[in-house]
RONU-518718 format. One line per 8 residues: their letters; for each residue x, y, z of C-alpha. Coordinates in steps of 0.2 Angstrom, whole numbers, plus 5000, padded with zeros to 4 digits. Layout:
N
a = X:Y:Z  ...
//
This chain:
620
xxxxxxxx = 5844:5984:4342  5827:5981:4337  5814:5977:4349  5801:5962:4353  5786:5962:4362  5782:5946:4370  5763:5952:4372  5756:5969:4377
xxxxxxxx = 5739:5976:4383  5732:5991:4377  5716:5997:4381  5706:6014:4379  5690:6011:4390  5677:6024:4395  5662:6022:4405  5655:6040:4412
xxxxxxxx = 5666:6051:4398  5681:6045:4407  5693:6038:4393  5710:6033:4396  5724:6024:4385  5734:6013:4396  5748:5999:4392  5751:5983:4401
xxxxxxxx = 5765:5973:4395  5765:5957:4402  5780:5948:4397  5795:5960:4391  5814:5957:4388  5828:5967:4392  5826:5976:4378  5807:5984:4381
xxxxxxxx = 5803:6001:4385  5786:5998:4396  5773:6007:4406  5766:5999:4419  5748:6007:4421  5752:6024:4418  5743:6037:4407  5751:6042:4391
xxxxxxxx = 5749:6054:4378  5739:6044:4362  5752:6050:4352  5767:6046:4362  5757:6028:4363  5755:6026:4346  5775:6030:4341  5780:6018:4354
xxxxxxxx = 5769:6003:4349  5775:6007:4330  5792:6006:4335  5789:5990:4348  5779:5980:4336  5790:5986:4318  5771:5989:4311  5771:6004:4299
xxxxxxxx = 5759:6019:4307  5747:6018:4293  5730:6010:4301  5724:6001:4284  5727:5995:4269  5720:6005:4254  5703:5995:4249  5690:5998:4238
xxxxxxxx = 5672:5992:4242  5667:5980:4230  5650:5968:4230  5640:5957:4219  5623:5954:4216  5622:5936:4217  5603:5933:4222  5598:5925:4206
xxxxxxxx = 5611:5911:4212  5601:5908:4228  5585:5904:4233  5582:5921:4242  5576:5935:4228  5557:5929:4226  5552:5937:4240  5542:5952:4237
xxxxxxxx = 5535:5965:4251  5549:5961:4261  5552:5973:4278  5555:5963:4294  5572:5952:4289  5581:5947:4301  5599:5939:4303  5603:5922:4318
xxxxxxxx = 5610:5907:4320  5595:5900:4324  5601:5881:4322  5618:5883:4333  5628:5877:4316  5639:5892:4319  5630:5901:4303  5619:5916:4298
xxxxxxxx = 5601:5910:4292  5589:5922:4288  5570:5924:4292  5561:5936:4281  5543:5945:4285  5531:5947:4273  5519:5958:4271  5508:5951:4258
xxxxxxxx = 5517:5935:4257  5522:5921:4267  5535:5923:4279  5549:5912:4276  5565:5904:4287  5579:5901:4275  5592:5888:4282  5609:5894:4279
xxxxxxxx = 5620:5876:4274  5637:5888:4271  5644:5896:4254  5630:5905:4251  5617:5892:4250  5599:5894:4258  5587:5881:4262  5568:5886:4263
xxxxxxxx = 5564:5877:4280  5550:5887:4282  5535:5873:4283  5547:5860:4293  5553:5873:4305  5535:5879:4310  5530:5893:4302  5520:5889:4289
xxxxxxxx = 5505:5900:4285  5513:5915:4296  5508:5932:4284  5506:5949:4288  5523:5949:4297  5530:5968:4297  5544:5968:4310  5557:5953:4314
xxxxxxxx = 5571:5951:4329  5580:5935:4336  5588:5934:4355  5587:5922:4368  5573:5926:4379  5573:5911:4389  5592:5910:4391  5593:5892:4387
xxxxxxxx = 5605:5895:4373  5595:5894:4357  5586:5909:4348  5568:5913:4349  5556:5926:4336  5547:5938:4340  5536:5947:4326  5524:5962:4321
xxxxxxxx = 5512:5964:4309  5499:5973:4302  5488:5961:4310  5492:5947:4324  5506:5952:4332  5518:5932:4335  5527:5924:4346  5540:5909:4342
xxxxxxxx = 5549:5902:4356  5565:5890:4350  5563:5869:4352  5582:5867:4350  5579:5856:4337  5576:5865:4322  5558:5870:4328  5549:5883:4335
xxxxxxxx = 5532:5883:4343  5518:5897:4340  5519:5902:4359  5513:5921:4357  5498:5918:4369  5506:5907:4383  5522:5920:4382  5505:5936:4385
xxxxxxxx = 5513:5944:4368  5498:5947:4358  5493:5963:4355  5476:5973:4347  5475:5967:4331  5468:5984:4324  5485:5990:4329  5502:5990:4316
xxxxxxxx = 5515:5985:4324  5532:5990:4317  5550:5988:4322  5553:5975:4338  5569:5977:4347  5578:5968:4363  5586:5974:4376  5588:5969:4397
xxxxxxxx = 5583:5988:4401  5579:5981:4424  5597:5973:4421  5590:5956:4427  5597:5945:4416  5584:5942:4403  5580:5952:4387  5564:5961:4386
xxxxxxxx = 5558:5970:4371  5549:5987:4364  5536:5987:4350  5535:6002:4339  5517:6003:4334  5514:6015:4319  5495:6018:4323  5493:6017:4341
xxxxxxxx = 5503:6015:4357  5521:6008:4357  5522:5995:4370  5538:5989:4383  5536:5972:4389  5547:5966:4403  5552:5950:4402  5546:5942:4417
xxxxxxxx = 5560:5927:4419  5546:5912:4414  5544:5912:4400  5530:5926:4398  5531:5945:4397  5520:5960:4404  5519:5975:4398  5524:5988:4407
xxxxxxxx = 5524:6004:4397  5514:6016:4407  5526:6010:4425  5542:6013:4416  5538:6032:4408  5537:6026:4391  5523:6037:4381  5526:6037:4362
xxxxxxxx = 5514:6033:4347  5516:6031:4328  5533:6022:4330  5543:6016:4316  5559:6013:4317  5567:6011:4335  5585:6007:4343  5592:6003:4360
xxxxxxxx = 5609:6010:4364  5619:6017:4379  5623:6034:4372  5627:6043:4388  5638:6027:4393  5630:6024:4410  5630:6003:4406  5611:6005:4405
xxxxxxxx = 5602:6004:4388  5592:6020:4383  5580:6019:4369  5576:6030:4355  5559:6030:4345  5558:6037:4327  5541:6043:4323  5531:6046:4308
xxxxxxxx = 5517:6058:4302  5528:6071:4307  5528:6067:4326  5545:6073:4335  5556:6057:4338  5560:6052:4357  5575:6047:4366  5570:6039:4381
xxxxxxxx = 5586:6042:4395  5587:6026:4405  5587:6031:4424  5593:6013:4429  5577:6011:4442  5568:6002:4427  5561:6018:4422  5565:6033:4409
xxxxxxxx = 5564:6050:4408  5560:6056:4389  5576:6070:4385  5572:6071:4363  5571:6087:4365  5587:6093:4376  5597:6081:4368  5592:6088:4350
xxxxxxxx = 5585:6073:4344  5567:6081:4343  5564:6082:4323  5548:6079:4316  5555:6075:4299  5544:6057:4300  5560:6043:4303  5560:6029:4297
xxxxxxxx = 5576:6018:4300  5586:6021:4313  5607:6014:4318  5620:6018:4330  5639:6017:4331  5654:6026:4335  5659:6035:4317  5673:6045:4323
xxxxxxxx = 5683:6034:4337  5679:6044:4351  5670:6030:4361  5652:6035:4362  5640:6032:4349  5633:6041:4338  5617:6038:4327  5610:6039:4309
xxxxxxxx = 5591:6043:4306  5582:6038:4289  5570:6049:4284  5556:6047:4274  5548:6064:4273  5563:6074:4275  5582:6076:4274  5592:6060:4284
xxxxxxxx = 5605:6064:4296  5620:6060:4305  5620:6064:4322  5637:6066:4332  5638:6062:4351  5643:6077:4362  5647:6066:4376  5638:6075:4389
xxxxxxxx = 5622:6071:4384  5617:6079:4367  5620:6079:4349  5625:6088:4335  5618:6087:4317  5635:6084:4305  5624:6078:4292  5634:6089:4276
xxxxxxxx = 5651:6093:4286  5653:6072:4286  5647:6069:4269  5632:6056:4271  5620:6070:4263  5607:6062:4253  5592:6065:4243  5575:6054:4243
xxxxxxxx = 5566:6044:4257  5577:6035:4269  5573:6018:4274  5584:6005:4281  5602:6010:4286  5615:5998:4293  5635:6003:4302  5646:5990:4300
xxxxxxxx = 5665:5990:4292  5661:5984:4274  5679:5986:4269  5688:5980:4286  5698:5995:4289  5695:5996:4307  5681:6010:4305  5660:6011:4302
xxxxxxxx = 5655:6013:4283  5635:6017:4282  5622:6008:4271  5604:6015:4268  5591:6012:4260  5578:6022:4249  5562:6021:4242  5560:6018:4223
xxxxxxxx = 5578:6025:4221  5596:6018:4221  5600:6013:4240  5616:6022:4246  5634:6015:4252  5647:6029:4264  5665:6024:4266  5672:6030:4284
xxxxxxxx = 5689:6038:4283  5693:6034:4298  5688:6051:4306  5668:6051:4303  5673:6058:4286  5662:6049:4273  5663:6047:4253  5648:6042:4243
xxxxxxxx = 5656:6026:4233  5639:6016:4231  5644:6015:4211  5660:6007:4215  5655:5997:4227  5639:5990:4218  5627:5992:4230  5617:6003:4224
xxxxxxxx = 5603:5995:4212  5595:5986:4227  5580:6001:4231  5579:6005:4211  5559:6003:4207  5562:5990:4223  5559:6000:4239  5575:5994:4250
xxxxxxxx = 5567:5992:4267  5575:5982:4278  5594:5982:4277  5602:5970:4285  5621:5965:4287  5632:5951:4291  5645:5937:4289  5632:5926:4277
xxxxxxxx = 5645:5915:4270  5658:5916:4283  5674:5923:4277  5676:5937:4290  5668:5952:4277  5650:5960:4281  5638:5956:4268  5620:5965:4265
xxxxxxxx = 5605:5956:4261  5591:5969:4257  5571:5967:4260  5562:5976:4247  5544:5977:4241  5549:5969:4225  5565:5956:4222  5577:5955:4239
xxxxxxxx = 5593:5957:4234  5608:5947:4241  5624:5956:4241  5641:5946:4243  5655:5957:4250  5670:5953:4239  5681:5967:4247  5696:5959:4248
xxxxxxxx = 5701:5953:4266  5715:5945:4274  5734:5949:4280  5742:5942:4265  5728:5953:4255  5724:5968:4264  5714:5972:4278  5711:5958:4293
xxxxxxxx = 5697:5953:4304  5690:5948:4317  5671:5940:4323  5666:5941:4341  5651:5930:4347  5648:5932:4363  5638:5921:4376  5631:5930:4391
xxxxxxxx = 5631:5918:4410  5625:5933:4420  5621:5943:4409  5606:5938:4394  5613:5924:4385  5613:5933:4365  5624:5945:4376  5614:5958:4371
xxxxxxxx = 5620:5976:4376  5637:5970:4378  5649:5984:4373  5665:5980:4367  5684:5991:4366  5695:5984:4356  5711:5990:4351  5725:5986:4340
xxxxxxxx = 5739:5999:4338  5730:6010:4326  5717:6014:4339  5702:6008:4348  5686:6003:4340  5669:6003:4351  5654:5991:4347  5638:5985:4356
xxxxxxxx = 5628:5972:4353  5611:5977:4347  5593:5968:4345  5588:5975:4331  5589:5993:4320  5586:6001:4304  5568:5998:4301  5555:5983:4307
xxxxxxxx = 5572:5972:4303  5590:5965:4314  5608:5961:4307  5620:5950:4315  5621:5949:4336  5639:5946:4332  5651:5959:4331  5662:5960:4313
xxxxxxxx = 5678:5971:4315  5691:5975:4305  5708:5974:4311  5716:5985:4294  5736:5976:4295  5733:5971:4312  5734:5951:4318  5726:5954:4333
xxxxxxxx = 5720:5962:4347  5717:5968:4364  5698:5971:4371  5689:5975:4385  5670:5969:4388  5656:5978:4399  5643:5965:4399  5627:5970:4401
xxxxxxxx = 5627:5962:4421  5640:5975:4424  5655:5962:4424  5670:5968:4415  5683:5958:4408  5697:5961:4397  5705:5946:4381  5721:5946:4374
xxxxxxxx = 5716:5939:4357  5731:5934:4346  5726:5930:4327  5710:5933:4317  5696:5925:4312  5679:5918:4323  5679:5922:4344  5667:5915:4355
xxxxxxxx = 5668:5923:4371  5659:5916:4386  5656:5929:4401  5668:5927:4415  5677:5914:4406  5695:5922:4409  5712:5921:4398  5722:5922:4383
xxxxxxxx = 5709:5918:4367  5716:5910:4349  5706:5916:4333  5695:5905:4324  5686:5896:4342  5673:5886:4341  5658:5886:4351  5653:5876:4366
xxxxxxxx = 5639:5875:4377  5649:5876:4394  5640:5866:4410  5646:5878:4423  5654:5896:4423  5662:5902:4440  5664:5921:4438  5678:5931:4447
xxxxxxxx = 5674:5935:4464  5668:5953:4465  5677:5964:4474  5693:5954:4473  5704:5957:4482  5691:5962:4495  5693:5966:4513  5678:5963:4523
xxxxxxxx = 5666:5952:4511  5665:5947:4492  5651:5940:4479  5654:5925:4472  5644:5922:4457  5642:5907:4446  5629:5898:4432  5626:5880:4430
xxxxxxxx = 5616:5872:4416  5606:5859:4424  5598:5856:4443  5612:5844:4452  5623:5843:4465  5636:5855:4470  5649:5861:4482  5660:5877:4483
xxxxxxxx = 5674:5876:4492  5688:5889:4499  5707:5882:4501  5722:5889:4505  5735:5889:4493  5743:5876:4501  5727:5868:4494  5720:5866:4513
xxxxxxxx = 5703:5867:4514  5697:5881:4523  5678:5882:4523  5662:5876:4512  5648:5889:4506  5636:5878:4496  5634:5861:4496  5619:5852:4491
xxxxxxxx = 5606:5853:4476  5606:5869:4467  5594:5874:4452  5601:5877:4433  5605:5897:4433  5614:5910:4438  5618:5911:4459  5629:5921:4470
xxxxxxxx = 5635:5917:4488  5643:5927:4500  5659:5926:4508  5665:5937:4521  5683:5931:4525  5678:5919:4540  5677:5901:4547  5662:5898:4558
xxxxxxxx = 5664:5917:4563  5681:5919:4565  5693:5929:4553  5706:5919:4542  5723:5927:4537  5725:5940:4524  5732:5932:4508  5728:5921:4491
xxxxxxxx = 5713:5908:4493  5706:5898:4480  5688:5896:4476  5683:5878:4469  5667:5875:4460  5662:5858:4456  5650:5847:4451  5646:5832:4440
xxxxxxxx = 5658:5833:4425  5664:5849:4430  5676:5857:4442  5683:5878:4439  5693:5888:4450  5697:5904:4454  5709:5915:4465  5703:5927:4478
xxxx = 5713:5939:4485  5709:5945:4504  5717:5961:4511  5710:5971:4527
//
């Protein structure tokens, strides 16, 4: 008799090189073999989830790539001298518009109104007159749920902070953001490096130092690169990633005029220790662009380098701490000065295809195999023309038009060039998908250095979100996968606050996901701006005292409250006024110093319009 699965878990999820594959089945008939939390041989997993689920083994459908140029269609090509482009829903319309840096000419904000269609909002938005601008990156440095600029140049470096209203405001000296003038700034990337809830950000300087500025919480920054170890010059490209899977975010520095790149290790006391050259990163082959992924499916990721005076390469991540040049053995060899390079799964098979850019030569596409293979098919795909006599700088990729796929939009020194992905995607068609956009409470609200497991039966695919990479540019801070045959999926979250939270996800199409926000998700959500969160209780169950952590929107009154489950009220930890934010409150099993009763309480958080629950388990 065949089998049904009412709903399974499966999860691989590594933090410190520990990976394991484990299966929860939550509802089962008679039927169901199960395995309650045990550890299985992959293989063993994989036959039984085939045979459970009547899925074929095979992880994909056969696509072939395929894209067309349709900038000429769009108000997006005149352009010129293009580097620092940069992809965010910066209207909270649930679409990708586009902000693109100029060098010689002036910056532009292009509304995106869906289907391909780009409004220039450049003048009513408030940027009217910004030139010189080098490096572009969006996040939500205030966490007040829109997303603000931050820009370089070859001149003023800028500041834009978000009105929610379709606005920004000029607030580079009020946020202490300017640097030396004389200085070229390039690449600007995000990251919450101190873990304190707020996104701070590293400028790559190409003529003089780089800079870290911590992002103090009010709305201004200070630099701190000489407290936190940071010591690196002629910077170009730069990325933040958490390559040694410590649930901290390292950065790596590519450098120019053939200085050695740096990897800067994060010691999670907010400063880092420089390891380039131990974890043989150290090449002096003047980088340019710069992006990391996990290629091979092993859970840790690994990382492209364009360079621009020598060969580019593809670094695989040893896991303990070092890496390995694969350049030729996985196929991504290439000739010419590398620019902009982008990972992201252009044909929706469940693995990371590689897009780069070149200087006055054809840029190039590399379909993934699956295994960290990779075939040259930038012909086929029609990619290719973008860097010809054009200079493809800044690569970016994204959802533009919103049908699940991973389009490229391309900065160049001449015409940009718009690239629609018309891969074909869908379960009655090929390959699936699936869009996660996720909405930090305790952790920075862009969510930024979130890493994400998720697994269907053909395996496990791992992503972070990143702010910014490639070169001086950003893609999308949602995460596009591609589910191959697959409807759905189980994953697992590490947000950046620590928290880790695991989503059965049944259908494809557009997630939002909202930290501590348990459950079962349906595809295609919408977003919503929540009033409160009440995160599970941490330890839970707990046996002497537990944390209790929640975030409102807006100062008002509120109570939390411990009941029994025979909803008895047992005790009250806050009751009165509280500030908008993140707060936490201690409980430590007692009632006015005496010890309740080991078992199930609930923990009620309510306020005006709002009231969330939560069990917490004591054991001693």
């Amino acid at each position: 008799m065949a089998c049904k699965v009412m709903e399974c878990r499966y999860l691989r999820f590594s933090i410190r090189q520990a990976r394991l594959l484990r299966i929860f089945v939550l509802q089962r008939n008679s039927n169901q073999e199960i395995f309650v939390g045990e550890e299985v041989n992959m293989l063993r997993v994989a036959l039984l989830l085939a045979a459970a689920i009547c899925l074929p083994l095979s992880s994909a459908a056969t696509t072939s790539m395929s894209f067309t140029d349709i900038t000429d269609s769009t108000t997006l090509g005149d352009t010129a001298h293009a580097y620092g482009i940069s992809l965010g829903d910066y209207n909270d319309d649930d679409k990708l518009d586009i902000f693109v840096g100029n060098l010689i000419l002036p910056s532009k904000l292009f509304r995106n109104e869906g289907d391909m269609d780009f409004t220039d909002v450049t003048d009513s938005a408030g940027f009217e007159g910004v030139v010189e601008a080098k490096g572009s990156s969006m996040a939500d440095y205030d966490n007040d749920g829109d997303l603000d600029l931050a820009l370089t140049g070859w001149g003023r470096d800028s500041f834009y902070r978000n009105n929610g209203d379709g606005t920004f405001i000029d607030y580079t000296d009020s946020a202490n953001y300017a640097v030396d003038d004389s200085v070229h700034g390039m690449s600007v990337v995000w990251a919450d490096y101190d873990g304190d809830g707020y996104v701070d950000l590293f400028v790559a300087n190409l003529d003089g130092p780089s800079i870290l500025y911590r992002n103090q919480g009010d709305g201004t920054f200070s630099d701190v690169t000489s407290d936190a170890g940071i010591d690196s010059d002629y910077g170009t490209g730069a990325l933040w990633l958490d390559y040694d899977d410590d649930g901290d975010p390292d950065l790596f520095v590519g450098r120019y005029s053939g200085k050695p790149d740096h990897l800067y290790r994060n010691d999670g006391d907010s400063t880092f220790t420089e390891v380039g050259d131990s974890a043989g990163l150290a090449h002096d082959d003047s980088t340019f662009g710069c992006v990391a992924g996990d290629i091979d499916g092993d859970g840790d990721l690994d990382l492209f380098v364009a360079r621009f005076g020598g060969a580019s390469a593809l670094y695989e991540n040893d896991g303990d701490g070092t890496f390995t040049d694969i350049t030729d053995s996985a196929g991504v060899s290439m000739s010419g000065a590398g620019t902009g390079c982008a990972f992201e799964d252009f044909d929706s098979d469940g693995d990371l295809d590689l897009y780069v850019g070149r200087f006055l030569d054809e840029n190039y596409m590399f379909e993934n195999d699956g295994t960290g293979s990779f075939t040259d098919v930038t012909a086929d795909a029609g990619v290719g023309d973008a860097g010809t006599n054009r200079t493809g700088v800044g690569i970016t990729a994204g959802d533009l038009d919103g049908d699940g796929d991973v389009d490229i939009y391309c900065g160049n020194h001449k015409r940009n060039t718009l690239f629609r992905n018309d891969t074909e995607t869908s379960l009655l068609a090929a390959n699936n998908w699936m869009v996660l956009r996720l909405h930090g409470s305790l952790s920075n609200r862009s969510a930024i250095g979130a890493r994400v497991y998720l697994t269907t039966p053909a395996g496990t695919q791992v992503r972070e979100v990143t702010g910014g990479s490639g070169v001086c540019s950003m893609s999308s801070l949602q995460l596009e996968f591609g589910l191959g045959p697959h409807g759905g999926a189980d994953i697992v979250i590490r947000w950046p606050s620590g928290y880790v939270e695991n989503r059965a996800i049944f259908g494809g199409g557009y997630v939002d996901i909202e930290e501590g926000v348990t459950g079962v998700v349906e595809g295609t959500a919408h977003r919503s701006i929540r009033q409160a969160v009440l995160l599970q209780n941490r330890p839970n169950p707990f046996s002497s005292r537990t944390l209790i952590s929640y975030q409102i929107a807006a100062r008002g009154p509120v109570a939390i409250d411990i009941y029994d489950i025979a909803g008895r009220l047992v005790c009250n930890l806050v009751n009165g006024e509280v500030n908008a934010g993140t707060h936490t409150v201690l409980w430590d099993g007692t009632v006015s110093g005496k010890a309740v009763s080991d078992g199930v309480y609930i923990c009620r958080l309510s306020g005006e319009g709002f009231a969330l629950a939560q069990k917490i388990v004591l054991l001693k």
